[in-house]
N, C-alpha and C positions, 0 to 999 in steps of 0.2 A: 140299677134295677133291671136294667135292658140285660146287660151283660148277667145279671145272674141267672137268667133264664133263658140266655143263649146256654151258658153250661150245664142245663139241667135238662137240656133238646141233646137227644141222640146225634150222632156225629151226623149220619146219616139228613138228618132234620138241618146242623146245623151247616150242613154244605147247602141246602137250598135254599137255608134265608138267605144266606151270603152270594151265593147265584141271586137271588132275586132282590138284592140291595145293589149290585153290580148291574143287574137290569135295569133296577128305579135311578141308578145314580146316571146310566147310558143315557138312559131318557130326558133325565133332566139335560144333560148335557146337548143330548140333538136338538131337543125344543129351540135351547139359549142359539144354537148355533142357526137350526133353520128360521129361525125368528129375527134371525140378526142378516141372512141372507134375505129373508122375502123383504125385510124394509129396505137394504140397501137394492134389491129389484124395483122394489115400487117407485123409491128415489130414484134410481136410473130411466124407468119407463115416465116420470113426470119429468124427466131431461130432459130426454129422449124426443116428449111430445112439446116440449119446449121449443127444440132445438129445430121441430120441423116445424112449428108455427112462424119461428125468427126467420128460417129459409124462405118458405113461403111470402111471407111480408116481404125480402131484399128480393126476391122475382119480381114480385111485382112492383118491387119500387124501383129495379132494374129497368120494367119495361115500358113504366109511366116517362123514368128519365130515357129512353130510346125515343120514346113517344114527343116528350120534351124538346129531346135534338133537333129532329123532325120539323116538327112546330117552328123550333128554333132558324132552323136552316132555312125553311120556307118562307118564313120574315125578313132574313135576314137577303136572301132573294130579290122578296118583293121591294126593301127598302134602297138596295142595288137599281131596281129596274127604276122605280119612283126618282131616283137619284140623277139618276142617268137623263131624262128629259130636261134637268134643270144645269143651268151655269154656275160656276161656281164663282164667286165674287170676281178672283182673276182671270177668269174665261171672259167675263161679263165685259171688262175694264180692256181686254185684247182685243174682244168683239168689237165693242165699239171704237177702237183707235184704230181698227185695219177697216172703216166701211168707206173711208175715203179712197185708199188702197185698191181697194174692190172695185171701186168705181171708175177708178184710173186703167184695171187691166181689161175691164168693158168699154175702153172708148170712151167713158161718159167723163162728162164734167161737173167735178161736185161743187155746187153751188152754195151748200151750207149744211151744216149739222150743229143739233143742239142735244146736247144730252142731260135728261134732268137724274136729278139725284134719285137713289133709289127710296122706294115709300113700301109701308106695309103691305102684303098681299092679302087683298080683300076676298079669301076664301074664309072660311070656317074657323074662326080666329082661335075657336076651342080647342079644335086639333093640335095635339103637342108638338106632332111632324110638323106643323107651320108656321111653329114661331122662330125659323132660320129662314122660312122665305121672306123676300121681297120683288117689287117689280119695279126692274127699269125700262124706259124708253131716251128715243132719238126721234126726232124729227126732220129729216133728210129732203135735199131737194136735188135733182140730178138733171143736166141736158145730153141727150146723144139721140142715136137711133130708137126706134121705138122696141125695136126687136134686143138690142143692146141693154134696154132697162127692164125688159122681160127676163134674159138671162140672169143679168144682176139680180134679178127679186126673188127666182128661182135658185140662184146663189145663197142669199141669204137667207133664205126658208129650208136648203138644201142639208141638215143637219141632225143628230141624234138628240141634241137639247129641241123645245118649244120655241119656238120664233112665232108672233104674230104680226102681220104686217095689216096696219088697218087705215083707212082717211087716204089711198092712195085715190090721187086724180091724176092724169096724163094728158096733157093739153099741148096745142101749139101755140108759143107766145106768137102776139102782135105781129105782121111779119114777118113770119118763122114760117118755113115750107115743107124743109125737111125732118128738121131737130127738136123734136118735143118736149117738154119740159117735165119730169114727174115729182109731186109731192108725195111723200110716205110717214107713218109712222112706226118703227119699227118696238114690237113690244116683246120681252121677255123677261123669266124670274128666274133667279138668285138663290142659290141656297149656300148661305154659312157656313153651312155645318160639314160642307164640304171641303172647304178651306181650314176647317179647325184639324182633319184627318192626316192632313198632307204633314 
């Protein structure tokens, strides 16, 4: 029907429906095409703004974990310095076998040591850093000069670990004119966890 009335339109007529079915048919074509570009746009730009939300988040999860190290390092610092005041079981075990030692290259004479087993340290039993302390002691007795177990006590306090020396008395036995006799107790703690690293 179409076609018969294409042939019944002047040539004239029938060149400008056919121009303008080559118009309508261009158009459809553009639509399909820019229709098929703006979605693959829209899909690129919801990438796009994807891509820079995901950025954004590994910045900042970059500078939390900087932040992290930090932290990190400065603990691990502190747990260095905390560490370092204490003996570590075989520091402990040296300690006490060189105090007689000690005592010999001060001139004194060691009269006796008792060393008791080590016991829990009664700080803050919650804290997790203190369940590898303990505290040992000795109970030492020395004769020499008095200026000689001065040294000696400054000797044995003289160190990076905790040493507490406590119940000392300095007396002259019965009799005794020059050589004084001194009792001590010599106390320090222990940490395990030092011994477990080695």
């Amino acid at each position: 029907m179409i076609l018969e009335r294409l042939i019944k339109l002047s040539e004239r007529k029938r060149i400008s429906v056919a121009v303008l079915a080559i118009l309508a048919a261009a158009c459809v074509c553009y639509i399909a095409i820019t229709r098929n570009s703006v979605v693959k746009l829209q899909t690129a730009k919801a990438n796009y703004a994807g891509i820079r939300t995901a950025y954004a988040i590994a910045e900042n999860q970059q500078a939390e974990l900087l932040n992290f190290e930090e932290i990190f390092k400065e603990k691990e610092k502190q747990l260095q310095e905390f560490q370092q005041q204490y003996f570590s079981i075989a520091e402990a075990v040296q300690f006490f076998e060189n105090i007689n030692a000690m005592a010999l290259v001060y001139n004194l004479k060691p009269i006796s040591r008792i060393i008791s087993e080590p016991m829990e340290f009664l700080a803050d039993k919650e804290a997790k850093q203190q369940q590898f302390l303990k505290t040992q002691s000795a109970k030492i007795v020395v004769t020499g000069s008095y200026f000689d177990i001065i040294d000696f006590i400054n000797e044995l306090i003289d160190r990076p670990q905790k040493v507490s020396i406590t119940n000392l008395h300095i007396a002259l036995p019965v009799g005794e004119e020059f050589y004084p006799k001194a009792s001590l107790e010599i106390s320090l703690v222990t940490d395990s966890s030092k011994d477990t690293k080695k």
